[in-house]
PDB file with one MODEL, atoms N, CA, C and O in Angstrom:
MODEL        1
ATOM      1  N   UNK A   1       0.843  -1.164   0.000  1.00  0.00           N
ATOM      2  CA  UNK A   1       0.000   0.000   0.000  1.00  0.00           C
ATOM      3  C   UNK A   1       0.893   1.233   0.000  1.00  0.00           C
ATOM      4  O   UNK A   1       1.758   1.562   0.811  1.00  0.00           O
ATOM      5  N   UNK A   2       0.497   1.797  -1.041  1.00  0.00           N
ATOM      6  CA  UNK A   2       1.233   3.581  -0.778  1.00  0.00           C
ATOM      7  C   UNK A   2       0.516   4.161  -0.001  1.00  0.00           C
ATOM      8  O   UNK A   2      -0.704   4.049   0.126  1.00  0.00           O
ATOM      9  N   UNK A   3       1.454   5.010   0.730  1.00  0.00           N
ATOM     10  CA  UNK A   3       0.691   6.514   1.931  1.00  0.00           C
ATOM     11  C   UNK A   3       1.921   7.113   1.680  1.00  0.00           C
ATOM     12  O   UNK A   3       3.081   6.783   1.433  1.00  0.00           O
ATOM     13  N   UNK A   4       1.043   8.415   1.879  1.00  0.00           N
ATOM     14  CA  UNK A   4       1.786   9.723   1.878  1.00  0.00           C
ATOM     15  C   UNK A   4       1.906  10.479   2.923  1.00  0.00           C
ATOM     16  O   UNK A   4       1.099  10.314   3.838  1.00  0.00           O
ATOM     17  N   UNK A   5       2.783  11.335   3.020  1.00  0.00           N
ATOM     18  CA  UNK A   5       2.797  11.576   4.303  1.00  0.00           C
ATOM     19  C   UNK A   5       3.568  12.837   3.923  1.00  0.00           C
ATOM     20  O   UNK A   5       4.345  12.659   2.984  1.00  0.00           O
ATOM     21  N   UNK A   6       3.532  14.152   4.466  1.00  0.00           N
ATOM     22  CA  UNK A   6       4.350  15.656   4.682  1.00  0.00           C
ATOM     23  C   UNK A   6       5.627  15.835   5.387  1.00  0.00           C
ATOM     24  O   UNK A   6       5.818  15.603   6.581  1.00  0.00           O
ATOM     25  N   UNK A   7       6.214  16.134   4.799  1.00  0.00           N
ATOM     26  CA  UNK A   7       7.805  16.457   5.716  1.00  0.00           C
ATOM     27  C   UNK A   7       9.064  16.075   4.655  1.00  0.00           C
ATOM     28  O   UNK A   7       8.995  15.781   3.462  1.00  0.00           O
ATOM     29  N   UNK A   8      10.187  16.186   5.500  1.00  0.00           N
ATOM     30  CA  UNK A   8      11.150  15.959   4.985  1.00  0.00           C
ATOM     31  C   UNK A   8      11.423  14.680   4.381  1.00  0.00           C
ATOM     32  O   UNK A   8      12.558  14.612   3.909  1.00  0.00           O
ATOM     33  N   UNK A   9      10.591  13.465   4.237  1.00  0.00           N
ATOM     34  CA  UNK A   9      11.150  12.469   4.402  1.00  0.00           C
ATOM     35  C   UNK A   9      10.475  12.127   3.085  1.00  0.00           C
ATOM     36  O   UNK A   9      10.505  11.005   2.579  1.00  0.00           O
ATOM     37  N   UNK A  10       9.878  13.164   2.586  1.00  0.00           N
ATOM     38  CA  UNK A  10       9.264  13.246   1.412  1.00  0.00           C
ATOM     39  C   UNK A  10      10.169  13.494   0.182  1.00  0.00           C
ATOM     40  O   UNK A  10      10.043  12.856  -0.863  1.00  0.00           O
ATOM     41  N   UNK A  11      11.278  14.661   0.418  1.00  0.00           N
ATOM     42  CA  UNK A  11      11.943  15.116  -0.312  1.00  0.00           C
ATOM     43  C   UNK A  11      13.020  14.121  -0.687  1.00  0.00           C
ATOM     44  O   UNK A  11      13.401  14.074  -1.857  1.00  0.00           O
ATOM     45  N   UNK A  12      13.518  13.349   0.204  1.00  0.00           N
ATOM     46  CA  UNK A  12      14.587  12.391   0.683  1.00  0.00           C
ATOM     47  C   UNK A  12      13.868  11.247  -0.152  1.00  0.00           C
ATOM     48  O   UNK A  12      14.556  10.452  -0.792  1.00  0.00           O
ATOM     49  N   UNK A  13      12.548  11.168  -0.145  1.00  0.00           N
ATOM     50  CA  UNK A  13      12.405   9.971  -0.734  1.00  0.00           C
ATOM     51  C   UNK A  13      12.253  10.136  -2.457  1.00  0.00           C
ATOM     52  O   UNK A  13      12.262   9.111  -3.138  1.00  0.00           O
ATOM     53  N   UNK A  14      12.107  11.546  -3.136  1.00  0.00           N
ATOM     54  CA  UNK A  14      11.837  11.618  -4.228  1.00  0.00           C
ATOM     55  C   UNK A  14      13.166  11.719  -4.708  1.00  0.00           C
ATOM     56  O   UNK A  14      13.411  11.153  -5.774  1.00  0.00           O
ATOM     57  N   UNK A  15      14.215  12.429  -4.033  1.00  0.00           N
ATOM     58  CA  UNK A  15      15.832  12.559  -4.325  1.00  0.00           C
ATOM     59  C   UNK A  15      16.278  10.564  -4.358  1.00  0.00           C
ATOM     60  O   UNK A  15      17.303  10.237  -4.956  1.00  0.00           O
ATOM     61  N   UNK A  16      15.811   9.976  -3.994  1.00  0.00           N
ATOM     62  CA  UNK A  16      16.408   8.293  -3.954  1.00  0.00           C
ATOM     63  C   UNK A  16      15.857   7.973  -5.108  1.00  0.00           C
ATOM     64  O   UNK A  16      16.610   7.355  -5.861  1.00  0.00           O
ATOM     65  N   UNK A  17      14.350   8.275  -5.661  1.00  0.00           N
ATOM     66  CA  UNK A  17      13.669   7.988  -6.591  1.00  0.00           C
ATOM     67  C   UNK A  17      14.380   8.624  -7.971  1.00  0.00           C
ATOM     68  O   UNK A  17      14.671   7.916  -8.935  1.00  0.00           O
ATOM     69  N   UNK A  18      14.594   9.951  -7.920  1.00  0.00           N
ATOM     70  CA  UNK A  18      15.558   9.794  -9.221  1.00  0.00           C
ATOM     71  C   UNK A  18      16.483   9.948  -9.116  1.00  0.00           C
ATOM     72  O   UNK A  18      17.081  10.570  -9.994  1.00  0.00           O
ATOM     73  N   UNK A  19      17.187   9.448  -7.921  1.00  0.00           N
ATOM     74  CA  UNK A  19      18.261   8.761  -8.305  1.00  0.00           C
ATOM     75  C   UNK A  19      18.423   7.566  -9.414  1.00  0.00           C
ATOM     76  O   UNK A  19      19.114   7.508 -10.432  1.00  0.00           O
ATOM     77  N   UNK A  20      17.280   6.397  -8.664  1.00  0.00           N
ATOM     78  CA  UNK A  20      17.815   5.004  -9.370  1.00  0.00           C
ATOM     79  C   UNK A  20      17.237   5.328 -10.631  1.00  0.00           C
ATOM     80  O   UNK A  20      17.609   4.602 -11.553  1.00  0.00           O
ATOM     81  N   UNK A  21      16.205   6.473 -10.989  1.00  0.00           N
ATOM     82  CA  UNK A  21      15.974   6.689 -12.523  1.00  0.00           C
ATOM     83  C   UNK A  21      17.087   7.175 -12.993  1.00  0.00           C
ATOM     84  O   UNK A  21      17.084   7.022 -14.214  1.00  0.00           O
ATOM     85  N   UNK A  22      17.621   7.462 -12.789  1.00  0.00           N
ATOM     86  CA  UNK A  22      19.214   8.403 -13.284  1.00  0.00           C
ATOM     87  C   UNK A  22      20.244   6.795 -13.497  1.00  0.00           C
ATOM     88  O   UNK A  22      20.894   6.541 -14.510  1.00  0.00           O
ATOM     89  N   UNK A  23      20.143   5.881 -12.235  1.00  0.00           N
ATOM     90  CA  UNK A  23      21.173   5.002 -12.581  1.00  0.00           C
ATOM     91  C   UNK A  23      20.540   3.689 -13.725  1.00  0.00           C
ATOM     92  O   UNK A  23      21.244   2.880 -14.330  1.00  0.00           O
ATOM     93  N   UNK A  24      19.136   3.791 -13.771  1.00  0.00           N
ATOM     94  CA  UNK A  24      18.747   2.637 -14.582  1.00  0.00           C
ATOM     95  C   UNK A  24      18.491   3.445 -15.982  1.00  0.00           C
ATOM     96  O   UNK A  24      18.439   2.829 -17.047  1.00  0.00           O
ATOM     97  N   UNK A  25      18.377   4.476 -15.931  1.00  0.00           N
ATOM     98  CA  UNK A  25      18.568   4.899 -17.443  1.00  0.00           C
ATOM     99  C   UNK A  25      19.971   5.064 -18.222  1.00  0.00           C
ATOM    100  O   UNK A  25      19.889   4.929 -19.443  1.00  0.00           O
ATOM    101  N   UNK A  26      21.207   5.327 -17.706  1.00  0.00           N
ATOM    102  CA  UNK A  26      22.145   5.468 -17.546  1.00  0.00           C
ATOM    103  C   UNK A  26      22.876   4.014 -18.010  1.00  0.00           C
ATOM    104  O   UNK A  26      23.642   4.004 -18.974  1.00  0.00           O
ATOM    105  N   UNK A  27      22.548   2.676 -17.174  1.00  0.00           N
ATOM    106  CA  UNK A  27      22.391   1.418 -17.180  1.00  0.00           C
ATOM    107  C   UNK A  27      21.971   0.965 -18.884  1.00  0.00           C
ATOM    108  O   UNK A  27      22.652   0.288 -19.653  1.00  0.00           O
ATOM    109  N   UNK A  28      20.651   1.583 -19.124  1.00  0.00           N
ATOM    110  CA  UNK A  28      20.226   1.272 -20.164  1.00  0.00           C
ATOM    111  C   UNK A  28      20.604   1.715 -21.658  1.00  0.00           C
ATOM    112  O   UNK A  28      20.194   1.267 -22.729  1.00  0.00           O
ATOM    113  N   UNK A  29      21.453   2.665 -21.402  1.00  0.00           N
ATOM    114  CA  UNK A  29      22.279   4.071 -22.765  1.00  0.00           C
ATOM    115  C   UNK A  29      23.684   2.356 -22.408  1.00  0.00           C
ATOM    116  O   UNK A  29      24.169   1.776 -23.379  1.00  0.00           O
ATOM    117  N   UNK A  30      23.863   2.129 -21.649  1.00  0.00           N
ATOM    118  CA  UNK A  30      25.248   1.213 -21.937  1.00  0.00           C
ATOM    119  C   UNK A  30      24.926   0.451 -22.706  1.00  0.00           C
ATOM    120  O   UNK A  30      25.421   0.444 -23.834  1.00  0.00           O
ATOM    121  N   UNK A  31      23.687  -0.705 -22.183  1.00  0.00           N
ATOM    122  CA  UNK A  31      23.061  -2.028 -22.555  1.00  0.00           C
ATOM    123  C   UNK A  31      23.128  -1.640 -24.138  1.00  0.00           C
ATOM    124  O   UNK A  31      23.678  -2.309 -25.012  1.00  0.00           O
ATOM    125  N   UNK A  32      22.288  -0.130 -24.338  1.00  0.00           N
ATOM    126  CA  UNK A  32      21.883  -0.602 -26.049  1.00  0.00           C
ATOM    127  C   UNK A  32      22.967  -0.016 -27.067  1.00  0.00           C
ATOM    128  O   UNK A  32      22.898  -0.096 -28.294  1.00  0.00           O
ATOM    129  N   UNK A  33      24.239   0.743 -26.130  1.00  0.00           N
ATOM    130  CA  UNK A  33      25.199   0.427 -27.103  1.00  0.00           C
ATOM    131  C   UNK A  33      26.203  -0.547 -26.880  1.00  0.00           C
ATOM    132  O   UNK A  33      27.290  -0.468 -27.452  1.00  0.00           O
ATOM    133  N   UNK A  34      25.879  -1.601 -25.968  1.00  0.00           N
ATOM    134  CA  UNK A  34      26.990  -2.736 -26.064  1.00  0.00           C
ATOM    135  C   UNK A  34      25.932  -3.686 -26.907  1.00  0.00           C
ATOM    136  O   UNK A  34      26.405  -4.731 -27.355  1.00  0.00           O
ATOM    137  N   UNK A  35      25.250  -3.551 -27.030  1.00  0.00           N
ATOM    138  CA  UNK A  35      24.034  -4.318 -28.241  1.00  0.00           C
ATOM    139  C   UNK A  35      24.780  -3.838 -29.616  1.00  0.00           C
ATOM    140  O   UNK A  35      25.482  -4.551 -30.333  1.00  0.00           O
ATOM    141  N   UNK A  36      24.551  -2.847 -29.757  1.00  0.00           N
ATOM    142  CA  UNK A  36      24.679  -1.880 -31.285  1.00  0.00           C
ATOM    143  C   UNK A  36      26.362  -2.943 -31.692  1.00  0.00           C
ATOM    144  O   UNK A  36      26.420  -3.842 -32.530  1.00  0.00           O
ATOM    145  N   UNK A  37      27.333  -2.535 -30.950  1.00  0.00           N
ATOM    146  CA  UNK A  37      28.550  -2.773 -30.877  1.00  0.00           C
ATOM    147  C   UNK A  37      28.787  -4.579 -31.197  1.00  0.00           C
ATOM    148  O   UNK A  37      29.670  -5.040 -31.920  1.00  0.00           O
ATOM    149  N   UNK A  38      28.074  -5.125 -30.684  1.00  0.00           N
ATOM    150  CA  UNK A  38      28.111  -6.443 -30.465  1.00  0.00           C
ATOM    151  C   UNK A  38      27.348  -7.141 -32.330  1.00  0.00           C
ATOM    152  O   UNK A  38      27.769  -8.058 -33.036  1.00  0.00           O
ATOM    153  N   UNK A  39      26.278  -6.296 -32.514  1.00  0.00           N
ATOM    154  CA  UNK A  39      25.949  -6.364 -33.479  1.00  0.00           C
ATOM    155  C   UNK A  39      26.631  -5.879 -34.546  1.00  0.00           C
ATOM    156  O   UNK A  39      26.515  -6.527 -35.586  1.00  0.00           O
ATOM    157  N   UNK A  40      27.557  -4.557 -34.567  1.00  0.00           N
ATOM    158  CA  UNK A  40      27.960  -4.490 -35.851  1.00  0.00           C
ATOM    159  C   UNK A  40      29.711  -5.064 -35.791  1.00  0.00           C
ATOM    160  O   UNK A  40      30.555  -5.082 -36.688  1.00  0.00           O
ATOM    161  N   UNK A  41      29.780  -5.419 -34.600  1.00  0.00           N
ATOM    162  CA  UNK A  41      31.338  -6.650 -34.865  1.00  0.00           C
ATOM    163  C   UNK A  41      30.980  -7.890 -35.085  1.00  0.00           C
ATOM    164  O   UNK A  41      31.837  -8.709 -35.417  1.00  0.00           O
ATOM    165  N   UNK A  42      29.367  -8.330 -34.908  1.00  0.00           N
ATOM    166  CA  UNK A  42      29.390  -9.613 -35.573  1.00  0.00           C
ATOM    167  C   UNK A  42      29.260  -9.518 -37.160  1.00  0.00           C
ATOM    168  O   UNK A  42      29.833 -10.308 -37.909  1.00  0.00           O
ATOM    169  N   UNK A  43      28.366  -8.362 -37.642  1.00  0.00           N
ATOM    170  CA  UNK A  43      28.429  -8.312 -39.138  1.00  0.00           C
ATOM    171  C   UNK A  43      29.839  -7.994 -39.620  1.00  0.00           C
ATOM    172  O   UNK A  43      30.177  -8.485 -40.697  1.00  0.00           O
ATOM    173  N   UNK A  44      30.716  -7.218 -38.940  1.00  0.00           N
ATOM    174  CA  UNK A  44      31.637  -7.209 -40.078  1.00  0.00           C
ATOM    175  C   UNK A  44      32.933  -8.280 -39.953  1.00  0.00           C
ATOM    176  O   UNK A  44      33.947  -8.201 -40.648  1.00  0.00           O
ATOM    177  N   UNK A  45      32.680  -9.307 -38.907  1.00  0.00           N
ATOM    178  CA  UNK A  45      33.208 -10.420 -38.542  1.00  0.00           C
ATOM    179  C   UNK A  45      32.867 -11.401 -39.798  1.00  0.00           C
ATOM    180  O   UNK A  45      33.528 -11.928 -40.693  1.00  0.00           O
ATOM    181  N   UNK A  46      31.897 -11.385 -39.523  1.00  0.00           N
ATOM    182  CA  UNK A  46      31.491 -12.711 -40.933  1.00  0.00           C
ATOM    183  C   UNK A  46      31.636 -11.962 -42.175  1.00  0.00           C
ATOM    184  O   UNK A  46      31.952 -12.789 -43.030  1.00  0.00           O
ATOM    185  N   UNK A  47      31.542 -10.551 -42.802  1.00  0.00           N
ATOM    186  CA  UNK A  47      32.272 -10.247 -44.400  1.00  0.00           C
ATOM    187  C   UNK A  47      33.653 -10.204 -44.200  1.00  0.00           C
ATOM    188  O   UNK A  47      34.353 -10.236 -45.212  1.00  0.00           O
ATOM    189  N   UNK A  48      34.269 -10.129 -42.949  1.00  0.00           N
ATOM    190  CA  UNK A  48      35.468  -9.930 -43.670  1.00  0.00           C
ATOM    191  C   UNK A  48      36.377 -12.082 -43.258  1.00  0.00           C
ATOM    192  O   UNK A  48      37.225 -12.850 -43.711  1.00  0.00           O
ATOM    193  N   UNK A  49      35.459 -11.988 -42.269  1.00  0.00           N
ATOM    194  CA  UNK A  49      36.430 -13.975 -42.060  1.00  0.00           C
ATOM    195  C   UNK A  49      37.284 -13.729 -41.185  1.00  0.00           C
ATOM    196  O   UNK A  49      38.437 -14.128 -41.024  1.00  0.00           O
ATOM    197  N   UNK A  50      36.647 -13.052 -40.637  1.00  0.00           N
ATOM    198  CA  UNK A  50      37.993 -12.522 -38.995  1.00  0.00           C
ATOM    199  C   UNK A  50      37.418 -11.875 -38.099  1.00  0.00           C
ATOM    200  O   UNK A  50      36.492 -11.132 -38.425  1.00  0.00           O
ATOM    201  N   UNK A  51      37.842 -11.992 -36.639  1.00  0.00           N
ATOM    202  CA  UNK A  51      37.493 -10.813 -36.134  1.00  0.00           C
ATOM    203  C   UNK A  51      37.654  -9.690 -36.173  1.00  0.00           C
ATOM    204  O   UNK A  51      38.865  -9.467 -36.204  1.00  0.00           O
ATOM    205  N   UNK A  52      36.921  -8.559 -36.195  1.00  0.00           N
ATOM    206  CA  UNK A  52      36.902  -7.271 -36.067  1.00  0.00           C
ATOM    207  C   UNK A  52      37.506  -6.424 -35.302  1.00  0.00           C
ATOM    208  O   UNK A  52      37.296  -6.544 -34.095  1.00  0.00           O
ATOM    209  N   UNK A  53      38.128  -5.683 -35.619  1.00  0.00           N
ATOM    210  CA  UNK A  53      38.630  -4.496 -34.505  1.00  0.00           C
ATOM    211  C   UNK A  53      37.443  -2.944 -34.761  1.00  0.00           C
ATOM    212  O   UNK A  53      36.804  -2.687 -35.781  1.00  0.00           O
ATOM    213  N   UNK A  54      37.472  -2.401 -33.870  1.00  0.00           N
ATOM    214  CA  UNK A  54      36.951  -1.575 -33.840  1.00  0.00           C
ATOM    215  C   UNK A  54      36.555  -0.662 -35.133  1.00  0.00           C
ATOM    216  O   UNK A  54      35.595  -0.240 -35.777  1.00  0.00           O
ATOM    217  N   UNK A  55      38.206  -0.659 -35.043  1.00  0.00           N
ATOM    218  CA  UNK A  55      38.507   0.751 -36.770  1.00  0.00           C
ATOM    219  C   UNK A  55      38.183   0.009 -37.627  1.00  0.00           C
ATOM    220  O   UNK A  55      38.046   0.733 -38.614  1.00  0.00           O
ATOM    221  N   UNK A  56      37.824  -1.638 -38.076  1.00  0.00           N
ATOM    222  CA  UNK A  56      36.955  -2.009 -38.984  1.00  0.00           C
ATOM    223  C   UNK A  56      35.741  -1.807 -38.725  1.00  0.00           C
ATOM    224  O   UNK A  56      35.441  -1.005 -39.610  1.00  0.00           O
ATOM    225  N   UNK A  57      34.592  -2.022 -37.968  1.00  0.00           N
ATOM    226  CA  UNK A  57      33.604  -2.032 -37.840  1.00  0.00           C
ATOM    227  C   UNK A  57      32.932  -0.669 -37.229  1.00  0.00           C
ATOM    228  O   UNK A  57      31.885  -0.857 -36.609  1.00  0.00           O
ATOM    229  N   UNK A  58      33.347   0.519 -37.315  1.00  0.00           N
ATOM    230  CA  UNK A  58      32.807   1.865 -36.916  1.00  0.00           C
ATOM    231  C   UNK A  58      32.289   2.193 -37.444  1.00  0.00           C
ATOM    232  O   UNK A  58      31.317   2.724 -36.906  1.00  0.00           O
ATOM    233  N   UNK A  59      32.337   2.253 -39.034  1.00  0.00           N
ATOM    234  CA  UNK A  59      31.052   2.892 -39.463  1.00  0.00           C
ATOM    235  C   UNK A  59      29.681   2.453 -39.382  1.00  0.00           C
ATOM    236  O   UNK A  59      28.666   3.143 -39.472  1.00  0.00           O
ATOM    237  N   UNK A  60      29.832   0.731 -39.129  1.00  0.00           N
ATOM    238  CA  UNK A  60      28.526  -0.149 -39.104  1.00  0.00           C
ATOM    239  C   UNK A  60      28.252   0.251 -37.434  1.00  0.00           C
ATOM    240  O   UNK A  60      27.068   0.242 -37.098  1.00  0.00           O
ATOM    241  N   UNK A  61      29.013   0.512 -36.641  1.00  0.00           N
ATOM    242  CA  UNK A  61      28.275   0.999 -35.560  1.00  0.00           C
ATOM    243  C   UNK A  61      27.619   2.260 -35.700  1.00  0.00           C
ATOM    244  O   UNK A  61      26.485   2.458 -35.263  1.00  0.00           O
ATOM    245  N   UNK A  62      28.433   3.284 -36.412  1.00  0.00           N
ATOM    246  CA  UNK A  62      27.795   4.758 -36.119  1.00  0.00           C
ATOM    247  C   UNK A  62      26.333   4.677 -36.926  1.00  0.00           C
ATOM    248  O   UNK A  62      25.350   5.353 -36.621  1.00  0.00           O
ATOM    249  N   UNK A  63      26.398   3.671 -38.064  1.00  0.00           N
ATOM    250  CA  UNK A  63      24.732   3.636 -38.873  1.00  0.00           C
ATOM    251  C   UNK A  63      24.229   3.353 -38.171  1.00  0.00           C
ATOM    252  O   UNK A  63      23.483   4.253 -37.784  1.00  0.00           O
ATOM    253  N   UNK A  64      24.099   2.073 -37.391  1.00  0.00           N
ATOM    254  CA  UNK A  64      23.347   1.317 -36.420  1.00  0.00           C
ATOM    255  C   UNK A  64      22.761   2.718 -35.260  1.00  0.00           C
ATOM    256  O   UNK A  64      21.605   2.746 -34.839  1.00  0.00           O
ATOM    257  N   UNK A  65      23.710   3.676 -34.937  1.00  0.00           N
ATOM    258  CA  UNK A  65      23.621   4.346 -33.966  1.00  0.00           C
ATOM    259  C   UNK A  65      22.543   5.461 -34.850  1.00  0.00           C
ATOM    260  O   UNK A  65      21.368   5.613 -34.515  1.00  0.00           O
ATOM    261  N   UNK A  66      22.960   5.935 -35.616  1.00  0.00           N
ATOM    262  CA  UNK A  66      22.273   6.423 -36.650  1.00  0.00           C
ATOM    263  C   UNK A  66      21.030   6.153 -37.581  1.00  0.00           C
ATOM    264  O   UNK A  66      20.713   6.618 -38.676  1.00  0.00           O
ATOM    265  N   UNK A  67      20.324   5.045 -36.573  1.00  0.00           N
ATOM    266  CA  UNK A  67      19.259   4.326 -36.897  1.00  0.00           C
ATOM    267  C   UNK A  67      18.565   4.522 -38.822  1.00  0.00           C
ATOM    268  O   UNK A  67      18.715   3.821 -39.823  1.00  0.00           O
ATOM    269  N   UNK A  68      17.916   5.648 -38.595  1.00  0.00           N
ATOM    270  CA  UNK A  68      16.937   6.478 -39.820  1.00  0.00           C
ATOM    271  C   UNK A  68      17.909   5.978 -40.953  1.00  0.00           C
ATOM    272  O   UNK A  68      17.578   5.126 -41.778  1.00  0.00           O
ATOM    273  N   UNK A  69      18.770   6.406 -40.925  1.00  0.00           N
ATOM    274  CA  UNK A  69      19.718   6.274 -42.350  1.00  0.00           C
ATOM    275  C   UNK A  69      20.436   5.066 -42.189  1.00  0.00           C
ATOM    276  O   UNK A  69      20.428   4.349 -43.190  1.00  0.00           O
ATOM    277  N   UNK A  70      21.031   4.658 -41.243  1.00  0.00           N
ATOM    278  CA  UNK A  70      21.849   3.525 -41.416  1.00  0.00           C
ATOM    279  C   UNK A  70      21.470   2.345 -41.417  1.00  0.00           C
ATOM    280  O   UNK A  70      22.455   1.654 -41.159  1.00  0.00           O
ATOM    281  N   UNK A  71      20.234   1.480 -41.622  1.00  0.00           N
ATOM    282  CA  UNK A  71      19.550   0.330 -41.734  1.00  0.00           C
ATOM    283  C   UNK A  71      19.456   0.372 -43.255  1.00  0.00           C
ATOM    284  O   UNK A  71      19.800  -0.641 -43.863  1.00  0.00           O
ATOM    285  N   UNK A  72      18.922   1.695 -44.101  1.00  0.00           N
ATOM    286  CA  UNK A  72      18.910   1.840 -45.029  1.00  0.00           C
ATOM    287  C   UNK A  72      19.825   1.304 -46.192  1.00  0.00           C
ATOM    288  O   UNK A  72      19.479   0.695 -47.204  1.00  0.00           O
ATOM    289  N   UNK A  73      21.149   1.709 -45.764  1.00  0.00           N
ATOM    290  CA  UNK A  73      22.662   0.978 -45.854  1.00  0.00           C
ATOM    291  C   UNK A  73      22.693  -0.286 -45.449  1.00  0.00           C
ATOM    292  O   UNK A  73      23.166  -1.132 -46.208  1.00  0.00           O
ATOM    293  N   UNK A  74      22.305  -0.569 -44.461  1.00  0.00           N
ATOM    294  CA  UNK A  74      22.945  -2.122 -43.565  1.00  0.00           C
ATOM    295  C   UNK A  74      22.103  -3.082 -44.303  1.00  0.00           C
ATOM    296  O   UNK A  74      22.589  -4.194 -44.512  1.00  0.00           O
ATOM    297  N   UNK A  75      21.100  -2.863 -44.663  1.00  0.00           N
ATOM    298  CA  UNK A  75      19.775  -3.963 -44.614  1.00  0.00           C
ATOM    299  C   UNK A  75      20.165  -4.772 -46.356  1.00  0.00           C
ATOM    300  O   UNK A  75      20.412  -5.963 -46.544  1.00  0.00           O
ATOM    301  N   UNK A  76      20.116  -3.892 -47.193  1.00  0.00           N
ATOM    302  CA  UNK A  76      20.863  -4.865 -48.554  1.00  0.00           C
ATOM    303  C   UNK A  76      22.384  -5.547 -48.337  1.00  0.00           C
ATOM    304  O   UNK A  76      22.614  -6.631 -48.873  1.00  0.00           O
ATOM    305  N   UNK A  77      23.309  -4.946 -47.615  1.00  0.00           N
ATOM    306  CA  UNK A  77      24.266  -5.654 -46.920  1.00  0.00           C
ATOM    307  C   UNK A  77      24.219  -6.919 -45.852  1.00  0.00           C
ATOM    308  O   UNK A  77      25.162  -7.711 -45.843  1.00  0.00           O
ATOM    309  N   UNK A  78      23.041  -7.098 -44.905  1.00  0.00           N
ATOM    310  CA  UNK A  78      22.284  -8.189 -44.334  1.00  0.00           C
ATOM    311  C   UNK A  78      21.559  -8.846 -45.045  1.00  0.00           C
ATOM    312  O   UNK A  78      21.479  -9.858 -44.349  1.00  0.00           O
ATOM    313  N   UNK A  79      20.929  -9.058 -45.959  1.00  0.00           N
ATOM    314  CA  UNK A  79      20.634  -9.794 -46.740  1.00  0.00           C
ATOM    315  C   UNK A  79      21.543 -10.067 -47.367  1.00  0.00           C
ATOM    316  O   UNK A  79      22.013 -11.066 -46.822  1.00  0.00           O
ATOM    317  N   UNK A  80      22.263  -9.758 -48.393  1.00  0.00           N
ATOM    318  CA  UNK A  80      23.294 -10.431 -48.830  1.00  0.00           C
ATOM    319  C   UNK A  80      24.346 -11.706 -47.867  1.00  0.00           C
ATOM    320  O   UNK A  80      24.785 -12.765 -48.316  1.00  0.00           O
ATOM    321  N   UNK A  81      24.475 -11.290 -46.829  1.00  0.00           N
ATOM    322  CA  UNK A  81      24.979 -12.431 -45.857  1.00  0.00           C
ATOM    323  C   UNK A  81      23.942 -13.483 -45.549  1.00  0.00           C
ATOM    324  O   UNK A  81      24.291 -14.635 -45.291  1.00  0.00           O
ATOM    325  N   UNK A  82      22.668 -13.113 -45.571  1.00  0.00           N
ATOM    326  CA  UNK A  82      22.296 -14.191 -45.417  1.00  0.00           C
ATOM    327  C   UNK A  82      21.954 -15.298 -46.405  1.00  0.00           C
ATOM    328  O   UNK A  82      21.682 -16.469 -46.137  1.00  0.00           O
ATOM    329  N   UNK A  83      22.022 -14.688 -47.644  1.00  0.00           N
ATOM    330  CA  UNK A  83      21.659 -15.518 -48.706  1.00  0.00           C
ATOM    331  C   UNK A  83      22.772 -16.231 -49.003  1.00  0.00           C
ATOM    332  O   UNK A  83      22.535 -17.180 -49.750  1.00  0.00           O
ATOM    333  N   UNK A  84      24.378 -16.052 -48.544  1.00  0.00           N
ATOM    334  CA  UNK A  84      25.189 -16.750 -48.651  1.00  0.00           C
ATOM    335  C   UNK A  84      25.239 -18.165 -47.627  1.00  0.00           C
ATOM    336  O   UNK A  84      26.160 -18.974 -47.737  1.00  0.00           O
TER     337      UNK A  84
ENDMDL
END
């Protein structure tokens, strides 16, 4: 059950509250670029037959990051891998 209640313990409790919004959003900006990252070193892992270093696979991250335009690019390049 929530209750509310007046005083200081109010302020204290909304300062804890965004806090952990501050640390789980924060949390979540990592998650979806160690996603992005993970995804565009596996694509350019399998065109090139090696693993990836970074300075190969940056631009397929910055599209990825770059959503609007860079699927646009990626997506006839993903198909092509998969039809192989």
């Amino acid at each position: 059950m929530i209750t509310f209640s007046s005083g200081i313990s109010d302020s204290t409790s909304m300062v804890s509250f965004g806090t952990v919004i501050l640390v789980f959003h924060l949390l979540s900006m990592i998650f979806i670029f160690m996603g992005m990252r993970f995804a565009a070193k596996t694509m350019k892992s399998v065109e090139l037959g090696r693993e990836a270093k970074f300075s190969d696979y940056a631009g397929e991250f910055f599209l990825m990051w770059f959503s609007i335009i860079g699927y646009w690019v990626l997506q006839p390049r993903l198909n092509r891998l998969s039809a192989e």
